[in-house]
N, C-alpha and C positions, 0 to 999 in steps of 0.2 A: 250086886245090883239085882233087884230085883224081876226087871224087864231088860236082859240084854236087847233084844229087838230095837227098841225105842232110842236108846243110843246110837245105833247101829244108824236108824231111821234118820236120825237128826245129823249125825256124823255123814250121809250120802246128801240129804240133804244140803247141806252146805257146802259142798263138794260144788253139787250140781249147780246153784244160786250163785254163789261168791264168787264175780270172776275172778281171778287170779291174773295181776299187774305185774309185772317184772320191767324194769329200766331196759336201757339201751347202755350196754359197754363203748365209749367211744374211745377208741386206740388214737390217743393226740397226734397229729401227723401221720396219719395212717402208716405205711410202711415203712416211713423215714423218722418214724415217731420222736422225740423231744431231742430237737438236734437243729443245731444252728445250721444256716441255709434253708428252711423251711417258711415258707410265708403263712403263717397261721391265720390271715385275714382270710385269706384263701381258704383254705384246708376247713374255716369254719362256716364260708359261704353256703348256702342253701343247707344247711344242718340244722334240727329245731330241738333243742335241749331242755326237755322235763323234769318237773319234779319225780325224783327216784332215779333219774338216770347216775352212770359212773364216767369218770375220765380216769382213761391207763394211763398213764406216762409208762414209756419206755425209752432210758437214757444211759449214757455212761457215767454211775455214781461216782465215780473217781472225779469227775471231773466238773460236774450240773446238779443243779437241783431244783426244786419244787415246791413255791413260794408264793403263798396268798396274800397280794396286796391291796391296799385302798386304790380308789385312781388314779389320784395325784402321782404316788409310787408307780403305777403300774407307766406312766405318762411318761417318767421322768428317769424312769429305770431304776430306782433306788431301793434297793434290797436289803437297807439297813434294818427297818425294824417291820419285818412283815406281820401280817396277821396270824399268818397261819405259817408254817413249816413243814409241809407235807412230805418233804425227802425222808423214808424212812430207811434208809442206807443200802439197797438192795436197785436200785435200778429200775423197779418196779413198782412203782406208786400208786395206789386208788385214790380220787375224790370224788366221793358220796355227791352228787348233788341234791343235796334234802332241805334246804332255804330257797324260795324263788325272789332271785335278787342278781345281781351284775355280781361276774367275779371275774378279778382280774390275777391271773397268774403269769409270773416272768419266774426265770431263770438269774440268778444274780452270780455270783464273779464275772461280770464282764459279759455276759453271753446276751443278757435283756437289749445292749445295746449291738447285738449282729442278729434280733430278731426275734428270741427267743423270751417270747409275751404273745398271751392269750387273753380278752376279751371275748366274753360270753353270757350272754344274761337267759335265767333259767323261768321257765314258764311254769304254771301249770299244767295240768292234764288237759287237753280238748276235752271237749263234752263227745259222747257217744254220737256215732252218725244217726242221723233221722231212720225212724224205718223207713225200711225198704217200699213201693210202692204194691200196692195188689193188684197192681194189671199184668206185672210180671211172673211167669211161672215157676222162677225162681223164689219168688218171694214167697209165694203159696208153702211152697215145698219147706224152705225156709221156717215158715210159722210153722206148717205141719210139725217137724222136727223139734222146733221147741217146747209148741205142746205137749208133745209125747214127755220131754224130760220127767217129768215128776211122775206120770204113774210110771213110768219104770220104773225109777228109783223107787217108788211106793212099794210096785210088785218086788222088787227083790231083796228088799227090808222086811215083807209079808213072808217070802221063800224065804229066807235066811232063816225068821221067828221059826215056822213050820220045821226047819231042820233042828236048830236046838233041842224043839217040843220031842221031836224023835229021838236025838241023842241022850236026852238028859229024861 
């Protein structure tokens, strides 16, 4: 390449610009995780589940599993033909939430009717909060600091090129 710099430039760049989103892990049943005696209407009260978040399960695979149904199914307990099958033999099961749509997961041998079903419906992302107001000195400070982002990252895209120039 003929201008390492400008790579470099572009690469801090987008570092700087791009926030970076990450999910929210939700451990189903928190410490009592996917285990009959738990009331999951509960457990899912005041929790607001995004696009890109995960649900853990954590279960005894010997004996439960992890089963995406319609409603009807999920209503009625019926684990016969789920949608999905998400036990993948280990106790330890991830679901992506990456559709924003109702999902209803039960437990089937027996277990969806001692409890063991989750209803959840997946949201989008909120929007960004408003800025901040400029009568606060926090906010000042705030822009300050954002401002600044970019000739930093300019200046030391600049100092990075200047070191090259000298090594090479």
């Amino acid at each position: 390449m003929k201008h390492p710099s400008l790579s470099l430039l572009v690469f801090l760049s987008l570092v700087v610009l791009v926030p970076q989103v990450i999910g929210t892990r939700f451990i189903v049943g928190g410490n009592m995780g996917w285990s009959s005696g738990v009331n999951y209407t509960n457990w899912t009260s005041g929790k607001h589940f995004y696009l890109g978040d995960w649900l853990f399960f954590v279960y005894d695979r010997n004996q439960m599993n992890v089963l995406e149904v319609n409603k009807t199914d999920y209503e009625t307990c019926n684990s016969d033909h789920p949608l999905v099958n998400w036990t993948r033999g280990a106790g330890r099961d991830l679901i992506p939430l990456n559709v924003t749509k109702h999902y209803y997961i039960i437990s089937g041998k027996g277990f969806c009717f001692g409890g063991m079903k989750l209803a959840i419906n997946v949201h989008n992302l909120p929007p960004p909060p408003a800025a901040l107001s400029e009568k606060s000195d926090s906010s000042r400070l705030y822009q300050r600091s954002n401002f600044l982002v970019m000739p930093i990252a300019l200046a030391a895209g600049a100092l990075w090129d200047s070191l090259l120039r000298v090594v090479w």
